[in-house]
C-alpha positions in Angstrom: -236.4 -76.8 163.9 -233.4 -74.6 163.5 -229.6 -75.4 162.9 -229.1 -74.9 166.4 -231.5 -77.6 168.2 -230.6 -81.2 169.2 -229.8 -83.9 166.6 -231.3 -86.0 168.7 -235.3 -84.6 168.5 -235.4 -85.1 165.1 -238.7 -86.7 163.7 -238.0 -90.0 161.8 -236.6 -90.9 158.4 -239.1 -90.4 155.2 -237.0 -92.2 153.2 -233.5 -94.0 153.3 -229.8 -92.6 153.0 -229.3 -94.6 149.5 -231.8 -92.0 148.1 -230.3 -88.9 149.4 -228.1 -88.5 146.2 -228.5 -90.1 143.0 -227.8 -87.7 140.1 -225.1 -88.5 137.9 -223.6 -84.9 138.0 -224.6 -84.6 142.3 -222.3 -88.0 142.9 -219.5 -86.7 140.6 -219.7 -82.8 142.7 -219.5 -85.2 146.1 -216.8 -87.6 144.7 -215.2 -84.2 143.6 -215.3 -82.4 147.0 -217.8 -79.7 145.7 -220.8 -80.8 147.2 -220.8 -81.3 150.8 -224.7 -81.0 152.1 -227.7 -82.0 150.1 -231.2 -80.4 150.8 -234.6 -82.2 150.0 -238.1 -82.5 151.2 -237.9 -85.3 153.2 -234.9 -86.3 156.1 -233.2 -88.8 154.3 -230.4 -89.6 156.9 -229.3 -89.3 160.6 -226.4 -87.9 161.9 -223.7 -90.1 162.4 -224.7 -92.6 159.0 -222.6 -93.2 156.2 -223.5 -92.3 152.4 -221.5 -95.3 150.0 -220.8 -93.9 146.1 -218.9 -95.6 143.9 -216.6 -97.0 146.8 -216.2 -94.0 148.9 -218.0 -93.3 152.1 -219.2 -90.1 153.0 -220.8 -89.4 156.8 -223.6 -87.4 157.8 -222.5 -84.7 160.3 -225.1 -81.9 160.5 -229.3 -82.6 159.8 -231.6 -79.5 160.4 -234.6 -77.9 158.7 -234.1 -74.2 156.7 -236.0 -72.4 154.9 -235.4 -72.1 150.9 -235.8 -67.9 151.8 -232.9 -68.5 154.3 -230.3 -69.8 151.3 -227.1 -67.6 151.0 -224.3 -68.2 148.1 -222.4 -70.2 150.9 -225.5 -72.6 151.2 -225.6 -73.0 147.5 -221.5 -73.8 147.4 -222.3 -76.5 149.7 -225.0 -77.8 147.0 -221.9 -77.4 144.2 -223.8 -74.0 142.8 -221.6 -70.5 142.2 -225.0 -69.1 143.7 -228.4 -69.1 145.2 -229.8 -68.3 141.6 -228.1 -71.4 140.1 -228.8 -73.8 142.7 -233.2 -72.3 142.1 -232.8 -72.6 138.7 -231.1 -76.2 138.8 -233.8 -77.5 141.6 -236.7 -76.0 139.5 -235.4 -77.8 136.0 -235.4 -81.3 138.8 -238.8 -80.4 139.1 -241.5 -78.9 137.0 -243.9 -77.1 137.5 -242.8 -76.8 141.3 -242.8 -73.3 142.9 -239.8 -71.4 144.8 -241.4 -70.6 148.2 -239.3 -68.6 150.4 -241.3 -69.9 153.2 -240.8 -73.1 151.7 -238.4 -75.7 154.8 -236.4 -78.4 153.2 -234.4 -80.7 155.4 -230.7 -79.9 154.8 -228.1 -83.1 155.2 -224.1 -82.5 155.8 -221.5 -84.6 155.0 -218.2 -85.5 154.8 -215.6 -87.9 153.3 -214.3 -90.6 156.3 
């Protein structure tokens, strides 16, 4: 699936919007304005559902598929990264042991402050 198809063919949840960010230093770059999309394995969220931290509600605007080959520094801005490089090497310290495909499609969630 690409940025540009319909919301509304998406295939269904893998796991609940309360999951899609937990890290300390991820909910202080979103409570700060400096991380406005969040990419993971799984689609955490529909479009149109609202994200609570710490008070503050944040909705989902854009859900698509990409592939991790397919990242530019923009991407990684969104993410709160200065770069593609930094966002990799952050994801891969997440997880170890995990490769960097190119190849590789993660499910990308936008959002915004309401």
């Amino acid at each position: 699936m690409s940025e540009v198809e319909a919301q509304d063919v998406l295939p269904p949840k893998t796991c609940s919007i309360e999951k899609l960010v937990t890290k300390e230093a991820d909910i202080r770059k979103v409570l700060a304005g400096t991380k406005t999309a969040t990419r993971r394995n799984g689609r955490y969220a529909d479009v149109g559902e609202t994200m609570s931290l710490q008070g503050r509600d944040f909705v989902v605007e854009r859900v698509y598929r990409q592939s991790l080959g397919d990242l530019t520094d923009a991407h990684a801005r969104q993410e709160g990264y200065d770069s593609v490089e930094e966002y990799k090497q952050a994801i891969l310290s997440y997880h170890p042991g995990m490769p960097w495909l190119p190849h590789m499609k993660v499910w990308v969630h936008e959002f915004r402050e309401v």
